[in-house]
N, C-alpha and C positions, 0 to 999 in steps of 0.2 A: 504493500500500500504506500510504505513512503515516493518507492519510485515513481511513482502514479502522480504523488501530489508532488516530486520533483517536476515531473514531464507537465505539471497544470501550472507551473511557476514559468515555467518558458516558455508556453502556449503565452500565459499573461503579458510576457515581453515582450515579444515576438507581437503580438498584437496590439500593442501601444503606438498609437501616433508618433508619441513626444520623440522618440530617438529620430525617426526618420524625417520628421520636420525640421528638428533643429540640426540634423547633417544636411539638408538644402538650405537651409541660412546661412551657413559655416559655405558651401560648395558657390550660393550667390554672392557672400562678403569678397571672397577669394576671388571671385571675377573681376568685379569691380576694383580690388585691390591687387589686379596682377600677380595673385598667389599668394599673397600673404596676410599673417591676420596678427595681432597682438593679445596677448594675457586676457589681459581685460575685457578684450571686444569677444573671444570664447566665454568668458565667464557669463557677459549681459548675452549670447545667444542662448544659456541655460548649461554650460558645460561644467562638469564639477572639476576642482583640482586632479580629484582621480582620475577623471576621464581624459585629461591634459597628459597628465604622465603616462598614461598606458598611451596615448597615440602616438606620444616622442617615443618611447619605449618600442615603439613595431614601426616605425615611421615614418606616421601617416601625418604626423608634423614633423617640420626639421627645425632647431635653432638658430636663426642667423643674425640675432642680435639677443640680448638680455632680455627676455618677454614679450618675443618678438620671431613669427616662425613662419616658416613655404608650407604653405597647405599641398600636400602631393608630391607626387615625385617631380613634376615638369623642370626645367630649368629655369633659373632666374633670369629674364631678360633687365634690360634698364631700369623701364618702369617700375618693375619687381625691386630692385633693387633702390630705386628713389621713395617706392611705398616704405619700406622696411624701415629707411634712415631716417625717415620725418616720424613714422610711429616711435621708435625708439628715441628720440631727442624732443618728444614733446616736455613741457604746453610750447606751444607758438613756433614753430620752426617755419623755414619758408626752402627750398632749393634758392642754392645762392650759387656765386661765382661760375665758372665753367658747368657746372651740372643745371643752373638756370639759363646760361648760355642755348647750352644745346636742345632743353626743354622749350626754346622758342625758336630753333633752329637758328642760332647764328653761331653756334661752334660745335666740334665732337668732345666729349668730354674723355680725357683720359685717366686712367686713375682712380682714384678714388669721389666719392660721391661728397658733394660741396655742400651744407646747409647751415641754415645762419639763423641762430637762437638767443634772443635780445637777453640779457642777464647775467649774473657769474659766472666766472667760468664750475663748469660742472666738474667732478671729479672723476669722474668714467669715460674711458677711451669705449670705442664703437670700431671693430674690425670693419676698413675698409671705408672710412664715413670721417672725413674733417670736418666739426663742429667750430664753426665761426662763431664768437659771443660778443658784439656790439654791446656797444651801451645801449641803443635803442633801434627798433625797426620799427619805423613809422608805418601806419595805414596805406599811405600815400603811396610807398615804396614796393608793396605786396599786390600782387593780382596771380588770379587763376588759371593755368593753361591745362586743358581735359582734367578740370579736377583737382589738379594738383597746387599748393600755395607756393609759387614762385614769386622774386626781387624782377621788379619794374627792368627793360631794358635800361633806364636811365642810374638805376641802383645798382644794376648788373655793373656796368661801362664803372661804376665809380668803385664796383668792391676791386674789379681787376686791375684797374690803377694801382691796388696797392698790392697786389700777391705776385701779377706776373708781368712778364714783359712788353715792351713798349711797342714788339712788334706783333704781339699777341692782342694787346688791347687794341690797335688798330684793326685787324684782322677781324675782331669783333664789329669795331664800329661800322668797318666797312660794309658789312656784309647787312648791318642792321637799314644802314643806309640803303643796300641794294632793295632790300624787301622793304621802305619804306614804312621802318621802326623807328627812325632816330627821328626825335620828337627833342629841339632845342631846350624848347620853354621847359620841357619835362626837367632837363637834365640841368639847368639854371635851377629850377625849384628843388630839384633833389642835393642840390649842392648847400642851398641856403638849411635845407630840413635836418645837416649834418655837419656840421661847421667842425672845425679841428680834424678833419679826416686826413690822413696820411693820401687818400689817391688825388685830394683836389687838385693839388698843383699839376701833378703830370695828366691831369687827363683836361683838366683848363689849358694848359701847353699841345695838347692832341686838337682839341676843338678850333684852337684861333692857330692852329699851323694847316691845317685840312677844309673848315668850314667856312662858306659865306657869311658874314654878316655886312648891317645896310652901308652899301657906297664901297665895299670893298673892292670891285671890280672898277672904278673911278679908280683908289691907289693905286693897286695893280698898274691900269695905263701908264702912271704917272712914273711909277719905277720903273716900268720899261723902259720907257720912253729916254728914263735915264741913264739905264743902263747902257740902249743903243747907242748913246753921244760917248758913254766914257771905256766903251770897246771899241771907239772908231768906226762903226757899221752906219753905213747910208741910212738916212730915217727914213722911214715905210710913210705910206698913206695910211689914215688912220679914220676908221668905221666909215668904208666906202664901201661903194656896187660892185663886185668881182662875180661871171658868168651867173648873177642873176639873184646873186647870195649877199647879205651885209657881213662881211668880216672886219676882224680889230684890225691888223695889220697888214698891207699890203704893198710889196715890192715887186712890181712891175718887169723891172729889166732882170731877175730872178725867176720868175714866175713862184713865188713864194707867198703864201700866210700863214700869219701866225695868229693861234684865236688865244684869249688869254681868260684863261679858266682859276678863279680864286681858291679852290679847291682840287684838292688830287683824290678826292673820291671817288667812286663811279656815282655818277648821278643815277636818279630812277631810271629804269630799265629804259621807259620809252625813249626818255631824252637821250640816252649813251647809243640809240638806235638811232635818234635823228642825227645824231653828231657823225657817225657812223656815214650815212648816207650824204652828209653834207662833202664829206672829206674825199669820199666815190665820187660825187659831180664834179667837184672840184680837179680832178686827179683825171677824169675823161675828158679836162680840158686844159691838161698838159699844167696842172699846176699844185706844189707839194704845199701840203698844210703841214706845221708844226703845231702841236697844242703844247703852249706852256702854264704852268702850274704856279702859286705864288711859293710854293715848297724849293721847286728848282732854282727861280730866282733868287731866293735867297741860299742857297748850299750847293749851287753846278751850276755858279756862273761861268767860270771857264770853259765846259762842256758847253752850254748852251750857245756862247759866242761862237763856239767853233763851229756848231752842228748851224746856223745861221750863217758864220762866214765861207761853209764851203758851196754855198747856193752861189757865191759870188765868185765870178773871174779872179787869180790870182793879182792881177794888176789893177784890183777896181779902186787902186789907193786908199788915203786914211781920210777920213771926214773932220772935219771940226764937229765941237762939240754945240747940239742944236741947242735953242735959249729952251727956255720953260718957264713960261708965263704964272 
């Protein structure tokens, strides 16, 4: 008879909702969380401690942070791997540096996984996860991309002023730029929202060496212009009609222009596509466009004079220096 009343005990189980429900909450958590699930969030779907250690125990959770585990066998992709870092360094984390980068696609993230958690520093390392601790992460500074709490392009641009290289943070900018991320105003207000920061300086020195601001393309002229007289280079005509087109500079007995661009960005797609096609017309009517940068001008002047002076006959002599009004 006990076996009887053993075998009516796991009939009883065995016909319980409650397990099989709460393994499709745990199986829909893990979706939405790219495999993974934290302590916690098992306990509030109805899981006991036991139930916890018997599933690491056979493996149907794995550990990959402190209270923090891959539901299943699957592999850990990114996402998996950026769910796991922000559960484990709560409250308030956001993906920061290179791992917010690549979360809004403007870099690949190498390494380890970047997140930025306003407060003390904490006393627990995380395999494979650099915790950044700010004194503060503004509202301003945080948005969501599929879900996830990522640092504003403009907060991104200023954590990596300070971690990485000069040629890296450009390589960011640029690309935010390409897709039409870089948002000035943003990255002024995010500068004002963070005062004493280690990246201001070098990423204020990336902005006004790279971007437009108003009447910059006015200086610009105004340098060449001087430049041309104190390298000895015949002065061009300047914002004339050439096959049909207004360009900056124009040398006639050269067939040469020169357009002068305030920035060495790529500009928006379409416009690097119109600039593109201006420089084909130009070029099927026997005439080479130079595009100068205000970057070049100021660090390849030497280069720049040359690659202008071989447009000219070796005997086209030295000019005087033209006035500037």
């Amino acid at each position: 008879m006990a076996d009887v009343g053993r075998s009516r005990a796991v009939e009883r189980r065995r016909s319980d909702p409650r397990p099989v429900a709460i393994e499709k909450r745990l199986a829909a958590l893990a979706r939405r969380q790219h495999g993974v699930v934290a302590h916690d969030q098992l306990l509030g779907l109805g899981f006991t401690p036991a139930a916890i250690r018997y599933r690491l125990r056979c493996a149907r959770l794995r550990r990959i942070h402190p209270r923090v585990y891959v539901a299943g066998a699957q592999p850990l992709l990114a996402r998996g791997r950026w769910y796991a870092a922000l559960l484990a360094s709560r409250p308030g984390p956001a993906l920061s540096h290179l791992s917010s980068a690549q979360a809004q696609d403007l870099a690949r993230e190498r390494g380890p996984v970047h997140v930025s958690v306003p407060g003390r520093p904490a006393a627990r390392s995380l395999d494979g996860v650099v915790v950044h601790r700010p004194r503060r992460l503004d509202a301003a500074d945080l948005t969501r991309v599929n879900g996830l709490p990522v640092t504003t392009v403009a907060r991104t641009l200023l954590d990596l002023a300070e971690t990485d290289t000069a040629d890296r943070l450009r390589a960011v900018a640029e690309e935010a730029e390409r897709l039409g991320l870089l948002d000035l105003g943003a990255i002024r207000a995010c500068i004002e929202r963070n005062p004493g920061r280690h990246g201001i300086a070098p990423l204020r020195s990336l902005l006004a060496e790279h971007l437009p601001v108003d009447g910059a393309n006015v200086g610009l002229e105004r340098l060449f212009q001087l430049f041309v007289a104190e390298n000895g280079l015949p002065p061009p005509r300047c914002n004339v009609l050439v096959a049909g087109l207004v360009v900056d500079c124009w040398w006639p007995q050269a067939r040469l222009v020169v357009e002068l661009d305030s920035r060495s960005f790529h500009r928006h797609w379409s416009q690097a596509e119109r600039d593109r096609e201006r420089d084909g017309r130009l070029l099927r009517e026997g005439i080479f466009t130079l595009r100068v940068t205000a970057r070049r001008l100021a660090h390849d002047r030497a280069g720049l004079a040359a690659d202008i002076a071989s447009r000219f006959p070796p005997d086209h002599g030295r000019f005087a220096p033209i006035g500037i009004n």
